[in-house]
N, C-alpha and C positions, 0 to 999 in steps of 0.2 A: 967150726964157729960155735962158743957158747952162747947158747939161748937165753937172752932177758928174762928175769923174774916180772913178769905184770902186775902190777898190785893195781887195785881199783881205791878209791878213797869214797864210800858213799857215807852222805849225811840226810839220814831224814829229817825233814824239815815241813812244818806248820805255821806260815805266815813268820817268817824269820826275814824278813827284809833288812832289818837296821840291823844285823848283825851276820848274814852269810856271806856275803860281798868277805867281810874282811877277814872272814875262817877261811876260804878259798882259797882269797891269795896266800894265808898263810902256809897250806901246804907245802913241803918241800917236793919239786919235781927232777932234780938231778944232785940226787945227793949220792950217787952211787952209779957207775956206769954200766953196770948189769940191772939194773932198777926202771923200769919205765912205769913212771905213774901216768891213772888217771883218775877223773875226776870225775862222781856221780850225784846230782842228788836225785833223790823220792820225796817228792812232793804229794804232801798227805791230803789235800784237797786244798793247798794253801786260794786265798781270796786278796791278797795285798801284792806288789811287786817281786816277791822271793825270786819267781822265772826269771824276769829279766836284768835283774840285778846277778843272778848267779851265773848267766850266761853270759856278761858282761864280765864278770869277775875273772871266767874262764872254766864254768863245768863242762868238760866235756860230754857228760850224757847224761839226760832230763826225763824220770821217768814221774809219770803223774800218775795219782787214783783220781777217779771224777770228785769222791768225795773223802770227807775226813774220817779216817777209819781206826786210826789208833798207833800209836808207836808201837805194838808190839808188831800189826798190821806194816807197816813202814818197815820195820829190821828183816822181816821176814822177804817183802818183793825186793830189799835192798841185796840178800844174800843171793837170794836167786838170780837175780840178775845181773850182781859179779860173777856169778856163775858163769850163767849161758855166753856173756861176754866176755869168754877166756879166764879169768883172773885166777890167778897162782895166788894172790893173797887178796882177799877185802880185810877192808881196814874201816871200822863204823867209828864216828865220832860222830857229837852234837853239832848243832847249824848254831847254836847257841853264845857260844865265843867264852866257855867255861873252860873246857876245856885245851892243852895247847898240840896244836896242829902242827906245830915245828920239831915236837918231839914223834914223828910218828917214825921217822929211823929208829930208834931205841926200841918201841913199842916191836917193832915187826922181828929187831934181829935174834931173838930164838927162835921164830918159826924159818926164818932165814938159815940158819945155823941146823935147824932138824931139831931142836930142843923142845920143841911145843908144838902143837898143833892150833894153838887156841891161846891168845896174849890179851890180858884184863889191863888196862892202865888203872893204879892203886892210886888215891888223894890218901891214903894213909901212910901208904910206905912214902911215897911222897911228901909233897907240902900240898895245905888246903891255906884259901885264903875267904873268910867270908860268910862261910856256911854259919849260917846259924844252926843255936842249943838242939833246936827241934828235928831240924835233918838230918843231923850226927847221932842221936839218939836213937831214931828211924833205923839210918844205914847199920848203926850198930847191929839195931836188934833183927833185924832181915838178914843181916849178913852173920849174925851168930845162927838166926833158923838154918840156914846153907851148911854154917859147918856140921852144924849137928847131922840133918840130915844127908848130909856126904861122908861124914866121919873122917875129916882132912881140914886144916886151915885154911881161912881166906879170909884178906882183910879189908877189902871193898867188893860189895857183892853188887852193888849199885852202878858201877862204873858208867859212862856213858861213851866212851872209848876204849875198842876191843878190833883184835886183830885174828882171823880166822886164816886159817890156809885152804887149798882145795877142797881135802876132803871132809872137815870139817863144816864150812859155807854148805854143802851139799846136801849132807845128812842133818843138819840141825833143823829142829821143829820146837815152835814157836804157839801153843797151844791156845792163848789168846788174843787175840785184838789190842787191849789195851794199853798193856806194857811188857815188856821181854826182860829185864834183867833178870830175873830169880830164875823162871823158866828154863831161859837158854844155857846156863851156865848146871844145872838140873841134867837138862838131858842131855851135854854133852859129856858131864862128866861120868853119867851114869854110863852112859856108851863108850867108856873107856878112854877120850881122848885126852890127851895130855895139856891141863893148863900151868899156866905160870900167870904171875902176876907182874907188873913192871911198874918201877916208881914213876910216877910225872907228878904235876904242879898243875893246881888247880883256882880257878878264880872264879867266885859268886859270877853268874849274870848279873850288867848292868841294862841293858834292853829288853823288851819281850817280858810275857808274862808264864808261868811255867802252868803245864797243864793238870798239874798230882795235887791234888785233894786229899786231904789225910783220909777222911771216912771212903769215897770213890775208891782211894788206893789199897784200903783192908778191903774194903767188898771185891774186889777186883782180883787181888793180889793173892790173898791168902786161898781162896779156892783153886787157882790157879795152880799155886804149887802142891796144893792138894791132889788136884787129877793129875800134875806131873808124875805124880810119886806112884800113884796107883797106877800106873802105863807099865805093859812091862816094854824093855829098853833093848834090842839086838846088841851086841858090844859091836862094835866098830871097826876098834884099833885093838890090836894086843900091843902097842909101846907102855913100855912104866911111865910111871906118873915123874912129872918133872917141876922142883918147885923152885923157887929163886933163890940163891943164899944171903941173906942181910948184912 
């Protein structure tokens, strides 16, 4: 008998109520009959109904911090705890309803296939709908620092939906509290794993207020991938690098 692939789907989430109820259900749960999803969130010290709205929705597992500790803090206990709870693939997206949930089959089938270890959903290679001048500008320029200091293309460095496999979820380390994209994408590639990028579609939030601060976000941000860099890094994987072809 072959063995189901488990993928977990966690979203960390900070008082997302008007909008995690309907990311939930949008997940696909049988879109493949070697595929058993489930459903996780990380509740960052949410204070409004997120809980019982997302339990209602149908998360299968509710992990909380007492308090609000950071998105980078949320992707870090979300990894771990696909972890320890089986999962052959975690799958992070936003609670936010930017991102689409229905595409997470796409998203996962290289690391499905053994192509990757590690899958970026791109609003570039993609469609973006919404974003304003100021955050394209941002992602650019964050997402040019990455390549440079990776020496390799990438065309969303920002992503808010990524798909890790076992050994990947395991070994990634998450240096700061605040926020993880630059970081985690830092030290996995430095540690040899293989990413890929995959197109999806992308739509502004209409709910909820976002918690990045341009000034917050340099003070925060750029340090961060500072001491990433200065860390030295074990390789991990010896697989080649795998990239998507346009």
């Amino acid at each position: 008998m072959i063995k189901s692939t488990k993928v977990i789907v966690f979203l960390p989430a900070f008082n997302e109520e008007e909008s995690i109820g309907e990311v939930i259900q949008k997940i696909p749960r049988n879109f493949h009959s070697a595929v058993d999803v489930e459903v996780m969130v990380i509740d960052d010290g949410c204070t409004d109904q997120t809980r019982e709205i997302a339990l209602k929705a149908g998360a299968d597992h509710y992990v909380s911090h007492s308090e609000n500790r950071g998105l980078g803090a949320a992707v870090r206990t979300g990894l771990q705890s696909c972890y320890v709870n089986g999962a052959d693939i975690a799958v992070m997206i936003d609670a936010d309803n930017e991102y689409p949930a229905d595409e997470i089959p796409e998203l996962i089938q290289p690391l499905l296939g053994d192509k990757a270890d590690y899958a970026m959903g791109s609003r570039f290679l993609g469609t973006i709908s919404g974003m304003k001048l100021h955050r394209r500008l941002g992602n650019y320029v964050f997402t040019l620092l990455q390549c440079v200091l990776l020496r390799r293309w990438i065309r969303d460095g920002q992503s808010g939906m990524r798909a890790f496999n076992r050994e990947a979820m395991r070994d990634a380390e998450i240096i700061h509290d605040y926020n993880y994209a630059q970081v985690l994408t830092l030290n996995l590639v430095r540690k040899g794993f293989r990413m890929i990028e995959v197109p999806i579609t992308y739509k502004v939030r209409t709910t909820g207020t976002s918690f990045i601060t341009f000034k917050k976000y340099l003070g925060n941000v750029l340090p961060g991938i500072l001491k990433e860099m200065r860390r030295p890094v074990k390789k991990q994987s010896s697989h080649p690098t795998y990239e998507i072809n346009e």
